[in-house]
mmCIF file of the N, C-alpha and C atoms, coordinates in Angstrom:
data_MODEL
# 
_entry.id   MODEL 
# 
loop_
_atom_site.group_PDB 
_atom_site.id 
_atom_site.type_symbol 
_atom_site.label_atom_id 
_atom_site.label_alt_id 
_atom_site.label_comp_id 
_atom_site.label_asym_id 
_atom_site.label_entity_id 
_atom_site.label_seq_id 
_atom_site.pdbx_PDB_ins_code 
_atom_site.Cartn_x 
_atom_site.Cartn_y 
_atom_site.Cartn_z 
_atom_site.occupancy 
_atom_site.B_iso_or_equiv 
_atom_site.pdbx_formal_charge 
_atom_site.auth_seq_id 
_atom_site.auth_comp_id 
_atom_site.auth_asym_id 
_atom_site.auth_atom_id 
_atom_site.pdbx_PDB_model_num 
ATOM 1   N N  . UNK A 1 1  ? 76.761 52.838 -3.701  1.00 0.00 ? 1  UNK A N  1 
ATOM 2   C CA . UNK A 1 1  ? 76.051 52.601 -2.447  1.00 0.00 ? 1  UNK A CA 1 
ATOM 3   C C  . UNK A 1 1  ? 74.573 52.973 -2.629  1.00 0.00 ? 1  UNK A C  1 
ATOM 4   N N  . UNK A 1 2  ? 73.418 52.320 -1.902  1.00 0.00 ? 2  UNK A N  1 
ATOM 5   C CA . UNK A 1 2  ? 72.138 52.501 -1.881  1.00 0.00 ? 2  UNK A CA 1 
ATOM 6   C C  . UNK A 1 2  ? 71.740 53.716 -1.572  1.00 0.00 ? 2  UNK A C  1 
ATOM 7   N N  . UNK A 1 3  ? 71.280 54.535 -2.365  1.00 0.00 ? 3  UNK A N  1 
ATOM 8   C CA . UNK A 1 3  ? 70.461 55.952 -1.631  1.00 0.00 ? 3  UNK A CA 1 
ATOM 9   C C  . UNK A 1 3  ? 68.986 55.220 -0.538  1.00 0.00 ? 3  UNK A C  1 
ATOM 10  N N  . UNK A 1 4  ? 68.716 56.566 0.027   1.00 0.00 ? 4  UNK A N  1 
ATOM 11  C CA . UNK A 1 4  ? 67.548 56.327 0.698   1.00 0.00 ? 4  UNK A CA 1 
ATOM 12  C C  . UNK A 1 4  ? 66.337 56.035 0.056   1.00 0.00 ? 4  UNK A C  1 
ATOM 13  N N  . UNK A 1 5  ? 66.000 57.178 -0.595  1.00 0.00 ? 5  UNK A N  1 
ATOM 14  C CA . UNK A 1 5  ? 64.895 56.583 -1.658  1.00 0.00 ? 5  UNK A CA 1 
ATOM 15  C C  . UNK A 1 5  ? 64.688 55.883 -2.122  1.00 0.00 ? 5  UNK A C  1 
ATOM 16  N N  . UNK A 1 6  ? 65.861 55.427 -3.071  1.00 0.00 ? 6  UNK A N  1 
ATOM 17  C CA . UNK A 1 6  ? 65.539 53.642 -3.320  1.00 0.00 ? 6  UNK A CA 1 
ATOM 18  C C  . UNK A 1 6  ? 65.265 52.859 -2.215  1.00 0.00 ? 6  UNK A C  1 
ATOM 19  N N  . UNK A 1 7  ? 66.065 52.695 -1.241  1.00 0.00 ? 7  UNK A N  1 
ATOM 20  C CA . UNK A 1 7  ? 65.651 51.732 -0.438  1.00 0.00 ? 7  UNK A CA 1 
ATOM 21  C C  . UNK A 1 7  ? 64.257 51.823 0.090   1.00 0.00 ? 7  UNK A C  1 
ATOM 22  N N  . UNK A 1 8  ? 63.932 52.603 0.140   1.00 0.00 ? 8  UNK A N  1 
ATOM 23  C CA . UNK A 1 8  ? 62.282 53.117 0.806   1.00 0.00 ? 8  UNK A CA 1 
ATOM 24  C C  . UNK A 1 8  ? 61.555 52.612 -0.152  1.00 0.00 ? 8  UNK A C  1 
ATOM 25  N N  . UNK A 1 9  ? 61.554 52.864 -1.315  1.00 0.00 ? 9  UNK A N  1 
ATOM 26  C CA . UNK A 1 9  ? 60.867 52.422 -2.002  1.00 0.00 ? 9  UNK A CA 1 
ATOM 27  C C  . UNK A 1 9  ? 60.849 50.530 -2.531  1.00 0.00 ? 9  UNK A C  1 
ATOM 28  N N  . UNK A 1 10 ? 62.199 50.727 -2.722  1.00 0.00 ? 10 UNK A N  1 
ATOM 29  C CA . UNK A 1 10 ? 62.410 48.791 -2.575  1.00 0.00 ? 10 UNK A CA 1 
ATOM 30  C C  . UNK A 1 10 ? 61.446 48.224 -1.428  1.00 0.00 ? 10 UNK A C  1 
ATOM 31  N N  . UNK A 1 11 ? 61.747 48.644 -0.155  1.00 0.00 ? 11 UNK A N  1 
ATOM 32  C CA . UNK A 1 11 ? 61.634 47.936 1.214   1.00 0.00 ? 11 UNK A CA 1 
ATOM 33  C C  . UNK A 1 11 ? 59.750 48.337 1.210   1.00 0.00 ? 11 UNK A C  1 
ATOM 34  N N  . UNK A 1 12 ? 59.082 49.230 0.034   1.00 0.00 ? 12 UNK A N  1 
ATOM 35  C CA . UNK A 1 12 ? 57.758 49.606 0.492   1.00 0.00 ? 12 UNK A CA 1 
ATOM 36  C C  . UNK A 1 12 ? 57.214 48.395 -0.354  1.00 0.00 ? 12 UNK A C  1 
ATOM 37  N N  . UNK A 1 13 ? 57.339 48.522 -1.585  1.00 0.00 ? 13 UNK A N  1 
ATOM 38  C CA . UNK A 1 13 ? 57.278 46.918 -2.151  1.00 0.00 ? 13 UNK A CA 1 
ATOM 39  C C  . UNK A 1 13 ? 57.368 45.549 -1.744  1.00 0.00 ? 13 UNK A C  1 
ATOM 40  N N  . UNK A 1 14 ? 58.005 45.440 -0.953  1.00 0.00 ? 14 UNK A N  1 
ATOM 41  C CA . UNK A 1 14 ? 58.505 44.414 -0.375  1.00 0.00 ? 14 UNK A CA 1 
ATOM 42  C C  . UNK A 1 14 ? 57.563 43.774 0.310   1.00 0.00 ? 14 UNK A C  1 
ATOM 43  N N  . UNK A 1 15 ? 57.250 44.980 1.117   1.00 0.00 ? 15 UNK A N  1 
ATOM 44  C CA . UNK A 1 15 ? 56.118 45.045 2.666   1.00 0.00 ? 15 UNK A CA 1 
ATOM 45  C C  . UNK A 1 15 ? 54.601 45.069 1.611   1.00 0.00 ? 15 UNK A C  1 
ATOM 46  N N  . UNK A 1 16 ? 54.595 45.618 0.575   1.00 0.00 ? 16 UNK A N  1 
ATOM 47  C CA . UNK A 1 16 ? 52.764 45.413 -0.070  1.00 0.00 ? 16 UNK A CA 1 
ATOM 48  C C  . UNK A 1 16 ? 52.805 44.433 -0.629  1.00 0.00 ? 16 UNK A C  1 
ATOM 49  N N  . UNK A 1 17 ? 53.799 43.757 -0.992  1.00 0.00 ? 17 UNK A N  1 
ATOM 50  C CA . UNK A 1 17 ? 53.783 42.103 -1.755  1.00 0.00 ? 17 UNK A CA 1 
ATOM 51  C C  . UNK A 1 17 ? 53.749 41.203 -0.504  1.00 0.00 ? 17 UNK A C  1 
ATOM 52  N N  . UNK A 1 18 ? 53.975 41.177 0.451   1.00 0.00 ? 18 UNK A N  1 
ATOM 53  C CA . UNK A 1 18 ? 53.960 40.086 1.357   1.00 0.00 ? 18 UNK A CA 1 
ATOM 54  C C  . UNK A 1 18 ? 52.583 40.604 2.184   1.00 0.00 ? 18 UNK A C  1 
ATOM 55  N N  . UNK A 1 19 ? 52.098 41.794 2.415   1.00 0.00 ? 19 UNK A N  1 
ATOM 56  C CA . UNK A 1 19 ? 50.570 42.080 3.277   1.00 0.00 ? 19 UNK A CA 1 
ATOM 57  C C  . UNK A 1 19 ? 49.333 41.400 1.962   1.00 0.00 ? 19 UNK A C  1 
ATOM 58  N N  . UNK A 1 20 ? 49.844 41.743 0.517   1.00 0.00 ? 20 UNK A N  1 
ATOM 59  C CA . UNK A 1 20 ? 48.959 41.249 -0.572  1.00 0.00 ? 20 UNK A CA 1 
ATOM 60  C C  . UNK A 1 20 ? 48.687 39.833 -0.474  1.00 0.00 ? 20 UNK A C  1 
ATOM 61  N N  . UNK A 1 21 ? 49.955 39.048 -0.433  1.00 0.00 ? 21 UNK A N  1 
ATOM 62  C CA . UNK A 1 21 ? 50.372 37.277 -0.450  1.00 0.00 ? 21 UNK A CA 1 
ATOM 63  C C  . UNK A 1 21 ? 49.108 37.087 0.593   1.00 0.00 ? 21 UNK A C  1 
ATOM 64  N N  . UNK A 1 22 ? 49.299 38.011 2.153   1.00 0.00 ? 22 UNK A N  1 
ATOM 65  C CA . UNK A 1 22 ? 48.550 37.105 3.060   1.00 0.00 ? 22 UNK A CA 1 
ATOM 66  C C  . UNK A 1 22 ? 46.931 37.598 3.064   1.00 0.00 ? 22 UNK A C  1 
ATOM 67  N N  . UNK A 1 23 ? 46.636 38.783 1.966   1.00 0.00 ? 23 UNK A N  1 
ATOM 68  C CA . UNK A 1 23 ? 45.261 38.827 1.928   1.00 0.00 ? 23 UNK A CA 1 
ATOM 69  C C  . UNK A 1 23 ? 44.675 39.889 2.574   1.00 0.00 ? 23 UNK A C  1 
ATOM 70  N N  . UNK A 1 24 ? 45.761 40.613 2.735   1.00 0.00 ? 24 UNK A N  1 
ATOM 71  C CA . UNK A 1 24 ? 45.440 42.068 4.081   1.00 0.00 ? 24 UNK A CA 1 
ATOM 72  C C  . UNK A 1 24 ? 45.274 42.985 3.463   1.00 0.00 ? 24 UNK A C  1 
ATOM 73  N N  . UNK A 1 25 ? 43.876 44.168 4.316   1.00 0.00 ? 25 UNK A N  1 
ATOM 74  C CA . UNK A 1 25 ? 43.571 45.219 3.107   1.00 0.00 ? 25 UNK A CA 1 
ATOM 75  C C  . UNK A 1 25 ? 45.057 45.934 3.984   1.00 0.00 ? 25 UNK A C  1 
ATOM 76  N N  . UNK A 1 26 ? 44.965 47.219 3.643   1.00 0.00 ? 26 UNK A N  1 
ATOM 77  C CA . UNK A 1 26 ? 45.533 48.251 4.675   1.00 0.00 ? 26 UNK A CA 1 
ATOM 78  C C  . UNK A 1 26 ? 45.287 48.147 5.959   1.00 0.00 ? 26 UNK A C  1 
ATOM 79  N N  . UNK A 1 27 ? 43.902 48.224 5.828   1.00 0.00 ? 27 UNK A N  1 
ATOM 80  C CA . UNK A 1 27 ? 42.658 48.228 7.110   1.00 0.00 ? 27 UNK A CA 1 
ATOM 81  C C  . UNK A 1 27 ? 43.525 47.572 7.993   1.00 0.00 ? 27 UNK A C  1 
ATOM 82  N N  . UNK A 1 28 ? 43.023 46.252 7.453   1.00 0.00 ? 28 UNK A N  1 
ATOM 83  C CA . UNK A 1 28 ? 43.143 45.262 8.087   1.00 0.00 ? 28 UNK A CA 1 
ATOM 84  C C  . UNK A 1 28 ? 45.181 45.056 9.048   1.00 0.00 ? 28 UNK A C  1 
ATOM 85  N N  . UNK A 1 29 ? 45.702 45.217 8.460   1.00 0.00 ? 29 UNK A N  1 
ATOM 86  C CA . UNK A 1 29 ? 47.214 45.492 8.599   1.00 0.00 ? 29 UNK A CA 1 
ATOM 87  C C  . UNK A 1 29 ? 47.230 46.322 9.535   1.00 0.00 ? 29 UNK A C  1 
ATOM 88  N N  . UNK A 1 30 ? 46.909 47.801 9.478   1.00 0.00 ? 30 UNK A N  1 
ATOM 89  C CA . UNK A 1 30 ? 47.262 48.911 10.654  1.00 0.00 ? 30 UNK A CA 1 
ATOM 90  C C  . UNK A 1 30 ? 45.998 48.299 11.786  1.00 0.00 ? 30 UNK A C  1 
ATOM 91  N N  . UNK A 1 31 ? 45.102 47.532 11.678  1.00 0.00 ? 31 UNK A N  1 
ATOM 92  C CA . UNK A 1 31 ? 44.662 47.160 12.876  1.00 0.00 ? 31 UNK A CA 1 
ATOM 93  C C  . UNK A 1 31 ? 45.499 45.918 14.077  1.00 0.00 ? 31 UNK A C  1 
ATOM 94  N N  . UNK A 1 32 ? 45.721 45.391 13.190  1.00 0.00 ? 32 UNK A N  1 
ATOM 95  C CA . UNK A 1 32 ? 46.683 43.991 13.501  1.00 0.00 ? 32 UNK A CA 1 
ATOM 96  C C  . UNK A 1 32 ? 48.119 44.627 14.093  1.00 0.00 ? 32 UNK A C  1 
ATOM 97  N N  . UNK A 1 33 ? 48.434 45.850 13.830  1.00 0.00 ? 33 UNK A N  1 
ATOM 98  C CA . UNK A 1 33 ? 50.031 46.728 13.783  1.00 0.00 ? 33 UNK A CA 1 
ATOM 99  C C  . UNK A 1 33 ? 49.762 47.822 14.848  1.00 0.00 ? 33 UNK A C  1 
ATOM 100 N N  . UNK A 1 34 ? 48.502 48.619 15.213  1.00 0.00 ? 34 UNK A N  1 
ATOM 101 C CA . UNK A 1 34 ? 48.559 49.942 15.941  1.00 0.00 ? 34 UNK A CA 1 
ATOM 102 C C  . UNK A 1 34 ? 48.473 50.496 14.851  1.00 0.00 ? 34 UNK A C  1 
ATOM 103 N N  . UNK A 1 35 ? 48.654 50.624 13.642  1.00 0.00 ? 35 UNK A N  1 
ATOM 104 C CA . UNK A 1 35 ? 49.606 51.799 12.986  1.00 0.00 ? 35 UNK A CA 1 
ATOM 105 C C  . UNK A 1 35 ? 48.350 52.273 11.743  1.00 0.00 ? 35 UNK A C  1 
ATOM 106 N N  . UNK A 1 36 ? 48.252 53.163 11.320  1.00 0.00 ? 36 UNK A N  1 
ATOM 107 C CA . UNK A 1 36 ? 47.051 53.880 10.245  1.00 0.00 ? 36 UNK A CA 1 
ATOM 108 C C  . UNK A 1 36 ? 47.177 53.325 9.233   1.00 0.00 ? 36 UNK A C  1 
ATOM 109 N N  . UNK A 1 37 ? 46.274 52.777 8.827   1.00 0.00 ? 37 UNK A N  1 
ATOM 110 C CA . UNK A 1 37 ? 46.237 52.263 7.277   1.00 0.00 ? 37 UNK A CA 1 
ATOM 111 C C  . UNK A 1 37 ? 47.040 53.313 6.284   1.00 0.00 ? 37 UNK A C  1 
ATOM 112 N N  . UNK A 1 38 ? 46.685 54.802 6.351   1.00 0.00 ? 38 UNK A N  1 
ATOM 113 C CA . UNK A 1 38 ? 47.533 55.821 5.460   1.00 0.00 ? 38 UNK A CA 1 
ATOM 114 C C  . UNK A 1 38 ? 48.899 55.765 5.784   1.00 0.00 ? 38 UNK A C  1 
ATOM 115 N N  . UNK A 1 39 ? 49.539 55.881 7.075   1.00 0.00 ? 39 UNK A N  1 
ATOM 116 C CA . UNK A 1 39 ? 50.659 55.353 7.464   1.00 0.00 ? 39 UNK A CA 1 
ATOM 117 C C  . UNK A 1 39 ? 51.698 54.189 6.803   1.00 0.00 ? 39 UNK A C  1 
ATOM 118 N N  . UNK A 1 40 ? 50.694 53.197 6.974   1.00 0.00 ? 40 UNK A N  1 
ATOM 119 C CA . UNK A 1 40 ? 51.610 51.935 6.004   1.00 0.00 ? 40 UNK A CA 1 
ATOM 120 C C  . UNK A 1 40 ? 51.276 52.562 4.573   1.00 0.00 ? 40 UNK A C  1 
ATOM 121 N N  . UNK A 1 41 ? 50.402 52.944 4.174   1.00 0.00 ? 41 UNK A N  1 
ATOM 122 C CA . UNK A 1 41 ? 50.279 53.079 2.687   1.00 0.00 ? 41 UNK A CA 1 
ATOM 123 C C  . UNK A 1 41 ? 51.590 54.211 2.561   1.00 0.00 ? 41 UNK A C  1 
ATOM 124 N N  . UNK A 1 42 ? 52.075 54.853 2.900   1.00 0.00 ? 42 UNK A N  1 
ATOM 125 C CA . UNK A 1 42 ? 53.113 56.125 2.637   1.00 0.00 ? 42 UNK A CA 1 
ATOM 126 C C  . UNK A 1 42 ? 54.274 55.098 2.947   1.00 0.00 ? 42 UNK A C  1 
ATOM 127 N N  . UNK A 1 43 ? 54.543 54.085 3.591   1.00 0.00 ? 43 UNK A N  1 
ATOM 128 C CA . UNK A 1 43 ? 55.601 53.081 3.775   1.00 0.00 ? 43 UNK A CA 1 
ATOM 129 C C  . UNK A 1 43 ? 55.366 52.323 2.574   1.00 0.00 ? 43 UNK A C  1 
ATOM 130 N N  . UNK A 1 44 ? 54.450 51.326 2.100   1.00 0.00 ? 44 UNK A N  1 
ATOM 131 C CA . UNK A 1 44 ? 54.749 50.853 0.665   1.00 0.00 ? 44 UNK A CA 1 
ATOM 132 C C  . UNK A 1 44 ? 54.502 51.796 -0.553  1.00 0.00 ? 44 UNK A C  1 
ATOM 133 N N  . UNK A 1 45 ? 54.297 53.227 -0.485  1.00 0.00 ? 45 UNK A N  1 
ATOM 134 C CA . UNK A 1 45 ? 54.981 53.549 -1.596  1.00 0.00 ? 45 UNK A CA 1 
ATOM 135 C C  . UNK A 1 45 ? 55.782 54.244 -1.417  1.00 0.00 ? 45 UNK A C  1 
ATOM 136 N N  . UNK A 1 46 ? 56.860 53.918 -0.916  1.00 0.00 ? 46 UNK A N  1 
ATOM 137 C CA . UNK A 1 46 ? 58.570 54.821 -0.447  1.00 0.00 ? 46 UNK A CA 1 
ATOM 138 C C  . UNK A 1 46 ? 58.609 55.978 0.145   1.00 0.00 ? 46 UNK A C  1 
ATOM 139 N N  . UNK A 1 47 ? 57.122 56.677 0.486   1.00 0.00 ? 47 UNK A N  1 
ATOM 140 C CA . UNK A 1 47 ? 57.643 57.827 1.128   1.00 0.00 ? 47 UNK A CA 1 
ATOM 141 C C  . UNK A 1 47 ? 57.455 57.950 2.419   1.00 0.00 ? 47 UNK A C  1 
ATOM 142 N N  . UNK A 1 48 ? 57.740 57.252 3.251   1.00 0.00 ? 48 UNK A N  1 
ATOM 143 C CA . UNK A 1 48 ? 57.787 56.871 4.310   1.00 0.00 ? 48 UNK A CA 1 
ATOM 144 C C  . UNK A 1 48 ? 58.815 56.080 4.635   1.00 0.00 ? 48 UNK A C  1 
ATOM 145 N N  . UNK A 1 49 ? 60.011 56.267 5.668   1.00 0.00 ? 49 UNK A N  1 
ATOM 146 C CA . UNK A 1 49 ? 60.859 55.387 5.899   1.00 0.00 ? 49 UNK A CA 1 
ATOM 147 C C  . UNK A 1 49 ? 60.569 55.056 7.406   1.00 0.00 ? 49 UNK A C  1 
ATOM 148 N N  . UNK A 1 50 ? 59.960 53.292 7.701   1.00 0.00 ? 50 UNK A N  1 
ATOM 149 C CA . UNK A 1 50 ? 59.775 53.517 8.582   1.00 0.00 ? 50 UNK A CA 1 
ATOM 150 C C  . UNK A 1 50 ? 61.115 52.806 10.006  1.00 0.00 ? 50 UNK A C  1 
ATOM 151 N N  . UNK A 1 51 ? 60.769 53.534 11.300  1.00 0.00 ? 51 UNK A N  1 
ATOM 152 C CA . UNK A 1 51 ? 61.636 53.258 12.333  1.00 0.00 ? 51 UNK A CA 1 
ATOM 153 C C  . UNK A 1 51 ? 61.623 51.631 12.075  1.00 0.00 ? 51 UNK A C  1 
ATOM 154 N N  . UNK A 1 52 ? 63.051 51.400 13.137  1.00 0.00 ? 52 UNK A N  1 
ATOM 155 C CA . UNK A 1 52 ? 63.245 50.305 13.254  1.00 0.00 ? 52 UNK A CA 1 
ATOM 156 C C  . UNK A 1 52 ? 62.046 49.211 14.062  1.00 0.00 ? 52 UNK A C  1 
ATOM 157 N N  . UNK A 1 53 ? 61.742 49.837 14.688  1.00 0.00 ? 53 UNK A N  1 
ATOM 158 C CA . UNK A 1 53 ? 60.258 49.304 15.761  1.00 0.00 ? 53 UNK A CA 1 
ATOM 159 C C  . UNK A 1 53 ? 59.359 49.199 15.038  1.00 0.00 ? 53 UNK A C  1 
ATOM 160 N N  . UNK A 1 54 ? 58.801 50.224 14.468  1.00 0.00 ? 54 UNK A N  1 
ATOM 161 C CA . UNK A 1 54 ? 57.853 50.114 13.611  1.00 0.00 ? 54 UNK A CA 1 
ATOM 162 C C  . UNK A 1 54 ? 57.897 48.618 12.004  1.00 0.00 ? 54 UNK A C  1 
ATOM 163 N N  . UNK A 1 55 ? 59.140 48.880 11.618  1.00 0.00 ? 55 UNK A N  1 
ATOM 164 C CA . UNK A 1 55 ? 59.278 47.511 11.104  1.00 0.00 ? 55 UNK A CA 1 
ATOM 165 C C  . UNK A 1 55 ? 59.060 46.433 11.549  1.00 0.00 ? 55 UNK A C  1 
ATOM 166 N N  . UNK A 1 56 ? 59.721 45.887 12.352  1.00 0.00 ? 56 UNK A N  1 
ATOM 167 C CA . UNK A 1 56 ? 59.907 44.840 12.976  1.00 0.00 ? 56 UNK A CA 1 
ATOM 168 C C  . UNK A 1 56 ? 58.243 44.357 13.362  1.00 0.00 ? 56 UNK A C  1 
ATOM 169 N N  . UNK A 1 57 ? 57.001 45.370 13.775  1.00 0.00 ? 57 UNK A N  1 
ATOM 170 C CA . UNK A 1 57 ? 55.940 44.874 13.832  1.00 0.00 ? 57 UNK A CA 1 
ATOM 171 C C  . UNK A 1 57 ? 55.591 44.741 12.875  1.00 0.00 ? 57 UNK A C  1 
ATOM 172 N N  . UNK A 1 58 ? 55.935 45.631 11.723  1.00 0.00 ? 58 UNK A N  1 
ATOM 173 C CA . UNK A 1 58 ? 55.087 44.987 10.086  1.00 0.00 ? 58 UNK A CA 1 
ATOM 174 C C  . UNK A 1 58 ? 55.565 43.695 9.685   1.00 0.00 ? 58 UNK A C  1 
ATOM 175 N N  . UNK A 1 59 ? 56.781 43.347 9.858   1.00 0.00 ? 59 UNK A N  1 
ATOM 176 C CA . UNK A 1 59 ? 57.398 41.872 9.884   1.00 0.00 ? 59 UNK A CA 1 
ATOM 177 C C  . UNK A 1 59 ? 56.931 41.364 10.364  1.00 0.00 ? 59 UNK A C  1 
ATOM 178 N N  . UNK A 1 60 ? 56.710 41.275 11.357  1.00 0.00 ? 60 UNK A N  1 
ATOM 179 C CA . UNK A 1 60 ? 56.392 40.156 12.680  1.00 0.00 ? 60 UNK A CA 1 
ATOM 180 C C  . UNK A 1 60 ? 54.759 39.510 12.104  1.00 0.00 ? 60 UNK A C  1 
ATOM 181 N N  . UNK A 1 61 ? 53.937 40.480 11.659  1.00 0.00 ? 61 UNK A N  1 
ATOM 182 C CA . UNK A 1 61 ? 52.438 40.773 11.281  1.00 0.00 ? 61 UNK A CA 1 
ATOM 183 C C  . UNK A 1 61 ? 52.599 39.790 10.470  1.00 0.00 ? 61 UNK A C  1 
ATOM 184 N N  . UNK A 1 62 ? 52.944 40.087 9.176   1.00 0.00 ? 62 UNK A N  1 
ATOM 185 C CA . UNK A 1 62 ? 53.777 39.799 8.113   1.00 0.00 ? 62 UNK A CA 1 
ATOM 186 C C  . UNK A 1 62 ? 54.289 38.026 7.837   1.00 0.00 ? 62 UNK A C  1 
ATOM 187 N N  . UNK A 1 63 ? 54.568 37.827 9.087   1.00 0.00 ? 63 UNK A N  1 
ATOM 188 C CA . UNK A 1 63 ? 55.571 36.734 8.392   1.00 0.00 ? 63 UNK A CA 1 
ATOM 189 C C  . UNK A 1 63 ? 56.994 36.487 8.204   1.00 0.00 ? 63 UNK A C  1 
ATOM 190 N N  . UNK A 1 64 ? 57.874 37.703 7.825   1.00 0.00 ? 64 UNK A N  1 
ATOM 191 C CA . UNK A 1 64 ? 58.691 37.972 7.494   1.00 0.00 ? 64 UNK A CA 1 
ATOM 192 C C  . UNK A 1 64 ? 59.693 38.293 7.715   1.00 0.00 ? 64 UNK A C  1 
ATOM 193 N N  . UNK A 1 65 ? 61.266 37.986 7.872   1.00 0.00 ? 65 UNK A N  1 
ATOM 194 C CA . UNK A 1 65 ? 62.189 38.361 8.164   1.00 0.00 ? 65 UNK A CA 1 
ATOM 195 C C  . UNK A 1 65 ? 63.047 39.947 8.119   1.00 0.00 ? 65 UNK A C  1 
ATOM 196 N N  . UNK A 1 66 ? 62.992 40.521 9.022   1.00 0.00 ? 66 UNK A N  1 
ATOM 197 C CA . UNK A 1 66 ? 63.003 41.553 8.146   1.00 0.00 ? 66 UNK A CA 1 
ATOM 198 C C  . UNK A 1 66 ? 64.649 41.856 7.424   1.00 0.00 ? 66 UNK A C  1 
ATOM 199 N N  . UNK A 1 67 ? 65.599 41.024 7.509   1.00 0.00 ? 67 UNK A N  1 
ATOM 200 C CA . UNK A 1 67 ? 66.669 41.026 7.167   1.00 0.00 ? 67 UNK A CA 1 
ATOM 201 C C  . UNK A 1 67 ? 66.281 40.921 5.659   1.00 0.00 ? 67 UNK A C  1 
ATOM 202 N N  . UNK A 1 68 ? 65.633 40.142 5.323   1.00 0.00 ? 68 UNK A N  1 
ATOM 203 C CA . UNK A 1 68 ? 65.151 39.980 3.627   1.00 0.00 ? 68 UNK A CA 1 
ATOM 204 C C  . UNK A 1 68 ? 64.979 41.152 3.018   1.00 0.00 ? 68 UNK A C  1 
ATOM 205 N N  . UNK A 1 69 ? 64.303 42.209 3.850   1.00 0.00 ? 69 UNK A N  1 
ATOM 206 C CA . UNK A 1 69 ? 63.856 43.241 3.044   1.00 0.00 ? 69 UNK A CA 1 
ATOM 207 C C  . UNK A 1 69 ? 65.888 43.889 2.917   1.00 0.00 ? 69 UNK A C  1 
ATOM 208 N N  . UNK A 1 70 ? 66.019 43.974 3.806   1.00 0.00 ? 70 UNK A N  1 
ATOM 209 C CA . UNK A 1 70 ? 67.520 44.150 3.096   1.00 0.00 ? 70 UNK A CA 1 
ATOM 210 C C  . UNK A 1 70 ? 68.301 43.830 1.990   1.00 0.00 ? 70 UNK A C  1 
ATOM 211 N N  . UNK A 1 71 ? 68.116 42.604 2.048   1.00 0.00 ? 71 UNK A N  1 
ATOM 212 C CA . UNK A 1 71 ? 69.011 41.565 1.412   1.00 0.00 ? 71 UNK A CA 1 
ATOM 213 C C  . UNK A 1 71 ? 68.002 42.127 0.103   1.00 0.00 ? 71 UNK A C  1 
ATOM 214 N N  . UNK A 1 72 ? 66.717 42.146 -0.332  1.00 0.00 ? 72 UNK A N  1 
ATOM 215 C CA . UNK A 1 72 ? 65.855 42.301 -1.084  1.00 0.00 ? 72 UNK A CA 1 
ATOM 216 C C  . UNK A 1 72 ? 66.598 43.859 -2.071  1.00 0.00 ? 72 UNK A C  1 
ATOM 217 N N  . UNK A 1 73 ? 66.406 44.551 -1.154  1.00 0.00 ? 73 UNK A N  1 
ATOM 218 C CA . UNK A 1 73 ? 66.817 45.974 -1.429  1.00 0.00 ? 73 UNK A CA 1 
ATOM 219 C C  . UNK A 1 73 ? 68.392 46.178 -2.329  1.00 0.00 ? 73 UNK A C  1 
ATOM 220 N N  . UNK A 1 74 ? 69.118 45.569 -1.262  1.00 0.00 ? 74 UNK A N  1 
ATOM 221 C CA . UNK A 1 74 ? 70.464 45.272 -1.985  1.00 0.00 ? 74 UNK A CA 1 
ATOM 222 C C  . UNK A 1 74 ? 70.472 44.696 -3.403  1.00 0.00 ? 74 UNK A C  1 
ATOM 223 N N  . UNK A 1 75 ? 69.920 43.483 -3.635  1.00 0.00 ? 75 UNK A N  1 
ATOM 224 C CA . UNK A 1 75 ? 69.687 42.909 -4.598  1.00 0.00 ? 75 UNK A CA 1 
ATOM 225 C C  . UNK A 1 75 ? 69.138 43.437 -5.634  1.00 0.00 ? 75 UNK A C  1 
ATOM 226 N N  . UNK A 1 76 ? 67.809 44.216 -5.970  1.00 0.00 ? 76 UNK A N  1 
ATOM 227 C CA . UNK A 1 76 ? 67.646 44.911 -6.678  1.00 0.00 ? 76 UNK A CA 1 
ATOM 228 C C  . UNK A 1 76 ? 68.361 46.591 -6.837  1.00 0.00 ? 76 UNK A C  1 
ATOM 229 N N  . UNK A 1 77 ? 69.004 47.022 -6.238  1.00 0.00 ? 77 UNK A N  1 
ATOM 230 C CA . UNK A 1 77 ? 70.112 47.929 -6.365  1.00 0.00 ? 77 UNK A CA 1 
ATOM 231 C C  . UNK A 1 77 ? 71.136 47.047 -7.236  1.00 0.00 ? 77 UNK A C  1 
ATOM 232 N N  . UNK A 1 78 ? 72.019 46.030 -6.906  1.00 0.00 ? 78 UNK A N  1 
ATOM 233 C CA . UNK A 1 78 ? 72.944 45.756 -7.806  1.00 0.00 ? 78 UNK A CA 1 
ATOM 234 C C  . UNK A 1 78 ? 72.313 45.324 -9.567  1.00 0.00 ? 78 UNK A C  1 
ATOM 235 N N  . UNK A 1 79 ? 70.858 44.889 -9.476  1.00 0.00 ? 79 UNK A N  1 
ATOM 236 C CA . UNK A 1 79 ? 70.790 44.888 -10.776 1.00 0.00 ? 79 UNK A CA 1 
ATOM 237 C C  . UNK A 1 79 ? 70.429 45.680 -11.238 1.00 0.00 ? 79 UNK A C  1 
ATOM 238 N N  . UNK A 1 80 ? 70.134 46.974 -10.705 1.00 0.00 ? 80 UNK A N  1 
ATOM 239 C CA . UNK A 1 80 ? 70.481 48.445 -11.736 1.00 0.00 ? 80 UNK A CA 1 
ATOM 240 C C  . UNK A 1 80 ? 71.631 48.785 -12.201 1.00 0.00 ? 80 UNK A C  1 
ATOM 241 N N  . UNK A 1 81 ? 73.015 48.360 -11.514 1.00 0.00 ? 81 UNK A N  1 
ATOM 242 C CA . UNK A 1 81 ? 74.221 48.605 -12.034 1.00 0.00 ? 81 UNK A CA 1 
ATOM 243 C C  . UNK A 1 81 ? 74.750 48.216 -13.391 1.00 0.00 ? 81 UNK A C  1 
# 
């Protein structure tokens, strides 16, 4: 089964490859979100797990489904096995 950490860290990746794709500094992201540029930065590099609310606006920002980052997470967990 998935520990937390991994997933935090999977799901922080996830979220800096798709804010990168659309061209967003940090800045720019926690302005568009409410949320502190240092804030998301502690979310894409795993040490930050963030609430369900709080996702769903980095998704929404984003583009992105946030079921993917699941499905994402899962996926690279089974190919560590």
């Amino acid at each position: 089964m998935i520990n937390e950490k991994f997933f935090a860290s999977s799901l922080g990746k996830q979220i800096r490859y798709a804010r990168m794709k659309k061209g967003l500094s940090l800045e720019q992201l926690g302005e568009q979100t409410s949320m502190s540029p240092n804030f998301i930065g502690r979310i894409e590099r795993g040490t930050s797990l963030p609430k369900s609310f709080t996702l769903y606006k980095l998704c929404k920002e984003l583009g992105i489904n946030p079921s993917f980052l699941f499905i994402q997470a899962e996926k690279e967990f089974k190919e560590q096995i």
